[in-house]
C-alpha positions as CSV (number, residue, x, y, z in Angstrom):
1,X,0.0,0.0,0.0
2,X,3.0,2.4,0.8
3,X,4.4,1.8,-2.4
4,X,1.8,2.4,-4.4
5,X,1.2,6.0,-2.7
6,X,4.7,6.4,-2.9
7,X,4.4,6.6,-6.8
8,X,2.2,9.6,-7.0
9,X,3.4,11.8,-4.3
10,X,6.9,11.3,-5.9
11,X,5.3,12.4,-9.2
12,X,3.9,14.7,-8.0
13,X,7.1,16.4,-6.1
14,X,9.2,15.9,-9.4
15,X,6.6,18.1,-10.9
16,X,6.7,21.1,-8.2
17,X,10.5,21.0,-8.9
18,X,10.3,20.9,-12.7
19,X,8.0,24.2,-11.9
20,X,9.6,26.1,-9.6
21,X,13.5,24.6,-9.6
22,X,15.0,28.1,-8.0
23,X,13.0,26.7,-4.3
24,X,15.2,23.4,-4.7
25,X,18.4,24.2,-7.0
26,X,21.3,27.1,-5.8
27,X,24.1,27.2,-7.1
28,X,27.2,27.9,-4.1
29,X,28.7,31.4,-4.8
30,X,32.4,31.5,-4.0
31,X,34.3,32.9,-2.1
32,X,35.2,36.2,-1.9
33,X,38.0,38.5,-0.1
34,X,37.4,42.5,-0.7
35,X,40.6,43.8,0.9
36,X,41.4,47.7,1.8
37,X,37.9,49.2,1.5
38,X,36.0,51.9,3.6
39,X,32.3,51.1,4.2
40,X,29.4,53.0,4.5
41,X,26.6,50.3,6.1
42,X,23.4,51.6,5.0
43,X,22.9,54.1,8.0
44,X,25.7,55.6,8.9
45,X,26.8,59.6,8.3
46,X,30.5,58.7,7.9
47,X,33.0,55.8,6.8
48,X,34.6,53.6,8.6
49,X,38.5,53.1,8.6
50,X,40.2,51.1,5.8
51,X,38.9,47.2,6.6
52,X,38.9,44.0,4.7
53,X,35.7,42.0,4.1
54,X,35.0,38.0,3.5
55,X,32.0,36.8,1.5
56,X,31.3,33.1,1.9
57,X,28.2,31.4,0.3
58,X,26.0,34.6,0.1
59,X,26.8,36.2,3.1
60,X,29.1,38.4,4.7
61,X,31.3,36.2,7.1
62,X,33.6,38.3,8.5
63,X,34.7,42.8,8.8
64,X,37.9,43.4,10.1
65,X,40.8,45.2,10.2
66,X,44.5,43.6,9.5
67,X,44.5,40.0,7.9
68,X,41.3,37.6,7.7
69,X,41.3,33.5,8.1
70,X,39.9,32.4,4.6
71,X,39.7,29.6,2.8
72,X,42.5,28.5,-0.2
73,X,40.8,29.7,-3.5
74,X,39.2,32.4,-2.2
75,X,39.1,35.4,-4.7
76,X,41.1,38.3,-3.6
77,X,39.8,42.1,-4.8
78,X,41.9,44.8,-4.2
79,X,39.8,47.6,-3.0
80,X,42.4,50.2,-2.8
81,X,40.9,52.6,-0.3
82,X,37.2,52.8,-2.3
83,X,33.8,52.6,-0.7
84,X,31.6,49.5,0.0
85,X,28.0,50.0,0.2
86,X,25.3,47.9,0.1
87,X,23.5,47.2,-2.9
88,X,21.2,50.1,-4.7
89,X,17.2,49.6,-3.9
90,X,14.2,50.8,-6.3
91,X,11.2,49.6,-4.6
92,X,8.4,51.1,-7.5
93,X,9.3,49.1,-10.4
94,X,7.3,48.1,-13.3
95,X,9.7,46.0,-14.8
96,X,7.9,44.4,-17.4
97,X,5.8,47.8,-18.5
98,X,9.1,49.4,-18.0
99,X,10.6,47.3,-20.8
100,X,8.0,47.7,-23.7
101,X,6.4,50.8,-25.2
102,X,2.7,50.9,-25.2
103,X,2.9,50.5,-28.9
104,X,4.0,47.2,-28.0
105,X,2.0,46.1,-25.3
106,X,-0.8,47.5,-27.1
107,X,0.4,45.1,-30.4
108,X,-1.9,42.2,-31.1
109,X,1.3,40.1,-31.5
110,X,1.8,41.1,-27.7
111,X,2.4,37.9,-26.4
112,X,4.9,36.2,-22.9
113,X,7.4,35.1,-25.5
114,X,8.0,38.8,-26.5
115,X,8.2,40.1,-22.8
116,X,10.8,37.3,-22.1
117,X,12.8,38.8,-25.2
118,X,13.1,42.7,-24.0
119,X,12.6,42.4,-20.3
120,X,15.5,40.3,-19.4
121,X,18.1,42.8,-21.1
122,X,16.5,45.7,-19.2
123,X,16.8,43.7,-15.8
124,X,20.6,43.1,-16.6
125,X,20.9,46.8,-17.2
126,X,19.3,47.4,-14.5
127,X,21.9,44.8,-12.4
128,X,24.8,46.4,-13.7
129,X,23.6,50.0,-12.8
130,X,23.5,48.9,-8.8
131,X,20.5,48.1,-8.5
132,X,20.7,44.3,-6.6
133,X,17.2,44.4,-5.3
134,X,13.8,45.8,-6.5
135,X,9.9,45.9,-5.5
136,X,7.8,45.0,-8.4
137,X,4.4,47.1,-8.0
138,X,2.3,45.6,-10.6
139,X,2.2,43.4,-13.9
140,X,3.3,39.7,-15.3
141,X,6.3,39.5,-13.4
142,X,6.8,36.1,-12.1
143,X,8.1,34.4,-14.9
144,X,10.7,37.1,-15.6
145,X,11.4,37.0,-11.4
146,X,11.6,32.5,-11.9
147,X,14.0,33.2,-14.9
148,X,16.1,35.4,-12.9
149,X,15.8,33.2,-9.8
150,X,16.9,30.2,-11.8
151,X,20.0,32.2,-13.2
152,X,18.4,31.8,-16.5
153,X,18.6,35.7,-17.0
154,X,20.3,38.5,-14.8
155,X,19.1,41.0,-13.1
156,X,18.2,42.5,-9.3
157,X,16.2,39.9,-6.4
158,X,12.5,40.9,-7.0
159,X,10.0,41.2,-4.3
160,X,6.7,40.8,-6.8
161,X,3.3,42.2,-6.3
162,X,1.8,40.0,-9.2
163,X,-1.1,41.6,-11.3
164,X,-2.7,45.1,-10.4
165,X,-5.7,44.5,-9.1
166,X,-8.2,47.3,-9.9
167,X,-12.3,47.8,-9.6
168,X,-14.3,48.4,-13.4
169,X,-13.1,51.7,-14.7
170,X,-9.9,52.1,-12.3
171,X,-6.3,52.9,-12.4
172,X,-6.1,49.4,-13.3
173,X,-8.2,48.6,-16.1
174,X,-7.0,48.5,-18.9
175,X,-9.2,47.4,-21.1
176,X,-9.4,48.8,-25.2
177,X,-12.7,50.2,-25.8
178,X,-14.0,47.3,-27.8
179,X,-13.3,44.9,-24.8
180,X,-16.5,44.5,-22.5
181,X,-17.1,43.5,-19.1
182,X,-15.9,40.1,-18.0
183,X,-18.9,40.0,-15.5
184,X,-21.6,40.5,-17.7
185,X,-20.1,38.7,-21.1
186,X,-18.0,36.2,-19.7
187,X,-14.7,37.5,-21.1
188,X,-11.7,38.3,-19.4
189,X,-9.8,41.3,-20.9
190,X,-6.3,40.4,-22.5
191,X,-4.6,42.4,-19.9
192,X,-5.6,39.9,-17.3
193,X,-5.2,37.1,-19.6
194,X,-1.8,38.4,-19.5
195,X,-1.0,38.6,-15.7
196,X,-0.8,42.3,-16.2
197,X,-4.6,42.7,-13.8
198,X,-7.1,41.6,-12.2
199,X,-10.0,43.7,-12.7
200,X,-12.4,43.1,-9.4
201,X,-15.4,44.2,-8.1
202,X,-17.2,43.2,-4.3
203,X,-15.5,42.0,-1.8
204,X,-16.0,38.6,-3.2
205,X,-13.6,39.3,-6.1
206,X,-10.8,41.4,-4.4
207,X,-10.2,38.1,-2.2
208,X,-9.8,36.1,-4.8
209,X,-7.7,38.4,-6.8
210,X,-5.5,38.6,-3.6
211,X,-5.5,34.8,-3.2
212,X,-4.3,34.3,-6.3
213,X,-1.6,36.3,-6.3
214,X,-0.6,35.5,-3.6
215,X,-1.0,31.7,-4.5
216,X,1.4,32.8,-7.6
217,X,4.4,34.0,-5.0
218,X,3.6,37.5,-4.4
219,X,5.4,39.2,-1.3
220,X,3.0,42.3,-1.1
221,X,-0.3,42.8,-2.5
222,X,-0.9,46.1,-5.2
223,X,-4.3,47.6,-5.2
224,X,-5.5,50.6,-6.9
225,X,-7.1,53.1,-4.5
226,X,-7.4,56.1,-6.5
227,X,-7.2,57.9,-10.3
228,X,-3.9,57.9,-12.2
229,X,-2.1,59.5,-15.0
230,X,-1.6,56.2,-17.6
231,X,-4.9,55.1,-17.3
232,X,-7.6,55.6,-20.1
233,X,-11.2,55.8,-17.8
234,X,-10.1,57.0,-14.5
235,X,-9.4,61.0,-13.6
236,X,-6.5,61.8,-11.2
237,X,-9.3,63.0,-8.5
238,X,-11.3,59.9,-8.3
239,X,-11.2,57.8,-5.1
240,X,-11.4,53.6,-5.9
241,X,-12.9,50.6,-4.0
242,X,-15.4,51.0,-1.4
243,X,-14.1,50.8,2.6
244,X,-15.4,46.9,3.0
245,X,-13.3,46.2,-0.5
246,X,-10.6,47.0,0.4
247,X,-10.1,45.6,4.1
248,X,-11.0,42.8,2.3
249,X,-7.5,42.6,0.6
250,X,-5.9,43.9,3.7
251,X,-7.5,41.0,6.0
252,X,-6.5,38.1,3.1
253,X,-2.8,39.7,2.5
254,X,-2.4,39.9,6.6
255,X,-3.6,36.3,6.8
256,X,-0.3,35.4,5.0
257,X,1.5,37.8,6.5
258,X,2.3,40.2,4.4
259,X,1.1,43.6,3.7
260,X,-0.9,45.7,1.0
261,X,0.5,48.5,-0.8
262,X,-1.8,51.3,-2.7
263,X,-1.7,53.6,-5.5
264,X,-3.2,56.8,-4.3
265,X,-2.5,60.7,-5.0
266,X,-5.6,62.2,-2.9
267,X,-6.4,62.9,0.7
268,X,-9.7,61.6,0.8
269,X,-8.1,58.0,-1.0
270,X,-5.0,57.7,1.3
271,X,-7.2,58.3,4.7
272,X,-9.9,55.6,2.5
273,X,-6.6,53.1,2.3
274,X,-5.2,54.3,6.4
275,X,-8.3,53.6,7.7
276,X,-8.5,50.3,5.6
277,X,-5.4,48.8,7.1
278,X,-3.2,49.6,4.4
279,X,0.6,49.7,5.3
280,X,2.1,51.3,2.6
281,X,0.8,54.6,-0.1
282,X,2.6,54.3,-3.2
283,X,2.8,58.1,-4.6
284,X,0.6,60.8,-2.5
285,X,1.8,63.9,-4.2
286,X,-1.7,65.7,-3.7
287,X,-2.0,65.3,0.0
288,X,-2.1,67.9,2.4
289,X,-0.2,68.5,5.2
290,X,-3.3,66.5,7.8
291,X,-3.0,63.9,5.7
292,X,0.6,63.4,5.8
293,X,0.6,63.6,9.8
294,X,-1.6,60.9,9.8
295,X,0.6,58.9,8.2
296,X,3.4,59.3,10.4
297,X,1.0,58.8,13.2
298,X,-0.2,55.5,11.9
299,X,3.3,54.6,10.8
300,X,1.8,54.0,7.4
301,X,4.8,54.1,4.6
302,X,5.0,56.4,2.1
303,X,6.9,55.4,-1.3
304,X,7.3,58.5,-3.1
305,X,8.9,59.4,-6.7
306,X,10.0,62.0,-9.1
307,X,8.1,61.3,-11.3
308,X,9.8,62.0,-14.7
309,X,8.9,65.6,-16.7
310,X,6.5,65.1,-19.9
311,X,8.4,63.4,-22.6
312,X,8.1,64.5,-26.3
313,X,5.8,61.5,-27.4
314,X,3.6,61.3,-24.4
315,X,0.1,61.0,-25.2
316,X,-1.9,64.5,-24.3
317,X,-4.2,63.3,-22.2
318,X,-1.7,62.0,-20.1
319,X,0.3,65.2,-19.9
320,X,-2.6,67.1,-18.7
321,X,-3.3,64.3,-16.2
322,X,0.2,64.7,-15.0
323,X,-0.1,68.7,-14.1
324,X,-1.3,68.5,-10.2
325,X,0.9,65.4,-9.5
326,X,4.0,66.8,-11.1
327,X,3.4,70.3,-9.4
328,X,2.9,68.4,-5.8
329,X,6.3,66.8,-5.9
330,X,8.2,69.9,-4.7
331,X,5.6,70.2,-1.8
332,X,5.2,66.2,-0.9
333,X,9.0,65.5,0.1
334,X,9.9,68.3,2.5
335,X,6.2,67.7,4.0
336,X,7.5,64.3,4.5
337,X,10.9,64.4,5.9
338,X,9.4,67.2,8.4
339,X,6.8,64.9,10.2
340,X,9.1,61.9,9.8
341,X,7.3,60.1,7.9
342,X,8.5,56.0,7.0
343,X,10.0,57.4,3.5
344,X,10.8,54.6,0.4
345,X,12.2,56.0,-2.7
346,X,11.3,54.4,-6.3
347,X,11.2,55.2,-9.8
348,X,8.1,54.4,-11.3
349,X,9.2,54.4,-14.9
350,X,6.5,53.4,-17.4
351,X,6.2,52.2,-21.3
352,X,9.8,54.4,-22.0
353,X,12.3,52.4,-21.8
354,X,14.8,54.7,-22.8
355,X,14.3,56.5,-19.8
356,X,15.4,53.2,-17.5
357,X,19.4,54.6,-17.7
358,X,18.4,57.5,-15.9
359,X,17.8,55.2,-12.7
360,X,20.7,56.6,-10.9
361,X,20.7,60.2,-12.3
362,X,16.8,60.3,-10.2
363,X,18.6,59.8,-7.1
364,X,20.4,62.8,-7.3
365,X,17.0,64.8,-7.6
366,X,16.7,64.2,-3.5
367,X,19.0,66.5,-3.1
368,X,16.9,69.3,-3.0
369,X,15.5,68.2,0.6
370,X,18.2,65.5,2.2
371,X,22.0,65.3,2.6
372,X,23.7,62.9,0.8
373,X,23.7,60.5,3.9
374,X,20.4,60.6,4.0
375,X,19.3,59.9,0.8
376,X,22.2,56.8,0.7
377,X,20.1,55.3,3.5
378,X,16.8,55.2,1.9
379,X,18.1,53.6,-1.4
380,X,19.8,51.4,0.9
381,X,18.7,51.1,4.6
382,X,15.4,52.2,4.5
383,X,13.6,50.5,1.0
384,X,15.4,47.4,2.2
385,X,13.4,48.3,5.9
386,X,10.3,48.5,3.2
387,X,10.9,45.0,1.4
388,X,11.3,43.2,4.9
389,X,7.9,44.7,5.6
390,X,7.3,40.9,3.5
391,X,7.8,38.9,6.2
392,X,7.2,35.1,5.8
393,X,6.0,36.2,2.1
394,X,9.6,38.0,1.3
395,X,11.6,35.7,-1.4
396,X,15.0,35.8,-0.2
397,X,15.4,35.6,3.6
398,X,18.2,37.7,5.1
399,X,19.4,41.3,6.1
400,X,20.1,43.8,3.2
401,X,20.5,47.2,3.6
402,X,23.8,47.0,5.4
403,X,27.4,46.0,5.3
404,X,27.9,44.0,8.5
405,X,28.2,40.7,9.8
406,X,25.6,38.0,8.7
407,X,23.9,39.9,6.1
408,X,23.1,39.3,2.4
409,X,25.9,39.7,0.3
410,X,24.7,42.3,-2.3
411,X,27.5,45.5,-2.4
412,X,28.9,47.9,-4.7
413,X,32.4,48.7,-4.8
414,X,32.5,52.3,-5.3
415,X,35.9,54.3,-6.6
416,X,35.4,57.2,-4.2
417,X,33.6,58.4,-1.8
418,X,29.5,59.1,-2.5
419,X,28.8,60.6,0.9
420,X,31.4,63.4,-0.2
421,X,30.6,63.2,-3.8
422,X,26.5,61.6,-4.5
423,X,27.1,62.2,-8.5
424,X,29.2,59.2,-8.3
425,X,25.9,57.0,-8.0
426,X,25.2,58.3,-11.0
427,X,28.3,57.2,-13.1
428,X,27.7,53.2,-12.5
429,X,29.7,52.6,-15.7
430,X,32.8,54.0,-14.5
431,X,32.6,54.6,-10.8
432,X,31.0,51.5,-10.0
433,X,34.4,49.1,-9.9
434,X,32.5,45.6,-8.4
435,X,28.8,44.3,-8.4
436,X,27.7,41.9,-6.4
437,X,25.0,40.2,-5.6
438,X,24.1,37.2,-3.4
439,X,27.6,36.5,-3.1
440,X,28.0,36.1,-6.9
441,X,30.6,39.1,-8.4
442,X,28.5,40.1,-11.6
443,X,30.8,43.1,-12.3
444,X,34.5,43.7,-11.7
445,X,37.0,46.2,-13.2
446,X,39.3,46.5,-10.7
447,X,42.7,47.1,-12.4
């Protein structure tokens, strides 16, 4: 009798692994000796004195000054008085919109095939700019997150949200005019055929959509709590999903442990979302100055951008919905940072994917409001606070953030100092001497 359920279960574990190989298959990184290096660990204002640094397996092993015990074969990587930070964190990513143009998304020829084409070169790009770990906040991401899981493309660790999920006529539907209502002709739109949404309405449906993303691997649940700029039905101003929705998605993503983030620009939808249980507001650039205190009463995160200027081939309608939000930037950060509000920085970049080189260049724009310290520790220390926010849910378990004992090996090996000088994080190319990530070196010009 044992033997013959053996068969099946066996079967049926051979399968799981054939699916999902990267929860039962990692390769052993070496090992690694960075010698001669000042370090700035994610929250600190200054560096340290010149230390040495071992990386075994995919952690940091051991800091210390003079000569370290390591193992024969370990590779050796002169750091020759340069800075080692931890890896560089964008935690509003789109990565698969932020590879394709609308144009091509929009293509009838649109298909998985195509987005496993473009997005893995964007994602290497993306690598070899610093960028070791991001927050995916919406679209078909968890094949392209498998494929870089399974070293079968490069690119940062990705904490995925899965598909949008959106009520009829919201930020996230994204339906073309001649595609009608799933609920009342039986349809689903090609978007959500796509993993790019899931377009819900009732309580009902927002659990499910929540389910199944998070049955898919998600870390942290995307819902769409007010009007956006890219989206064809909804204005900027409109507030989306009722109260008793959207605790629904909090109560299912809490279940698992893990959290719900929102898109939201207006007061009246980030109180909605506070008052919901929502953990996290992903923009906010129209709130007022109430609403920001409540935030940093409830401890709720804020994610903010800057959001790029209009480009020349962005469609009008788009540019004019962009006005307010663009205009509330220079109000929304100093707001922030003087009620001390949980602050994350991201990108947010959308259907240009020219514009995914500036990644670093963005950083730089902080320093209208924060020293450079400051803004190193959010794209460090604080968005990797933000991804840990996970929990059980988060994909890679270990500290990031820092440059200390016992914590995930992702650094940068930087040739000078970027507390002195921040424009450095903006010439990866050059400045940026050794990437690694995991323990793996994916990047190293040290002459």
């Amino acid at each position: 009798m044992l033997k013959i359920l053996a068969r099946p279960i066996l079967l049926a574990l051979a399968f799981i692994i054939l699916q999902f190989p990267v929860l039962f298959a990692q390769e052993t990184p070496s090992s690694v000796l960075i010698e001669n290096v000042r370090i700035f660990n994610g929250a600190s204002s200054s560096l340290t004195e010149p230390l040495n640094v071992w990386i075994s397996g995919s952690q940091i092993q051991t800091i210390g000054p003079g000569s370290l015990s390591v193992p024969e074969g370990t590779v050796v990587i002169p750091g020759n008085g340069g800075t080692l930070m931890p890896g560089l964190i964008d935690v509003h990513v789109h990565l698969v919109f932020g590879s394709l143009t609308m144009k091509e998304m929009m293509s009838p020829l649109f298909s998985q095939r195509i987005v496993m084409e473009k997005a893995p070169l964007e994602t290497e790009k993306m690598l070899m700019r610093g960028f070791t770990s991001v927050r995916d906040v919406g679209g078909p991401i968890f094949p392209l997150k498998q494929a870089i899981d399974n070293g079968e493309a490069i690119g940062p660790r990705v904490w995925p949200s899965g598909a949008t999920i959106s009520q009829t006529s919201g930020h996230g539907d994204f339906r073309t005019p001649d595609e009608r209502s799933r609920k009342f002709f039986g349809e689903a739109s090609r978007a959500e055929k796509l993993g790019a949404t899931f377009i819900a309405d009732g309580q009902g449906e927002v659990l499910t959509a929540v389910r199944e993303n998070l049955r898919f691997g998600a870390s942290q649940i995307k819902l769409m709590a007010g009007g956006g700029t890219s989206s064809a039905y909804d204005p900027v101003d409109v507030t989306q999903y009722t109260l008793d929705e959207m605790k629904a998605a909090v109560e299912a993503a809490e279940d698992w442990g893990t959290y719900v983030t929102v898109h939201a620009y207006t007061d009246r939808a980030i109180r909605k979302a506070v008052e919901a249980g929502v953990r996290c507001i992903e923009h906010g650039q129209l709130m007022d100055e109430k609403t920001m205190k409540l935030l940093a009463r409830k401890k709720v995160w804020l994610s903010l951008q800057n959001l790029i200027e209009d480009s020349p081939d962005m469609d009008p309608l788009r540019r004019e919905k962009r006005k307010p939000v663009i205009e509330g930037q220079a109000k929304v950060w100093p707001l922030a940072k003087k009620h001390k509000v949980k602050l994350a920085w991201g990108t947010d970049f959308l259907f240009e994917p020219e514009l995914n080189k500036l990644q670093n260049e963005y950083i730089l724009r902080l320093q209208s409001w924060f020293t450079n310290a400051e803004i190193l520790k959010m794209v460090t220390y604080d968005n990797a606070e933000l991804l840990q926010m996970s929990g059980l849910r988060s994909p890679y378990p270990g500290k990031l953030g820092v440059v200390e004992e016992g914590a995930l090996a992702d650094l940068i090996l930087v040739d000078g100092d970027p507390l002195e000088d921040l424009s450095l994080i903006a010439q990866p190319e050059e400045k940026f001497l050794v990437i690694m990530k995991d323990g793996r070196v994916y990047k190293n010009i040290v002459e």
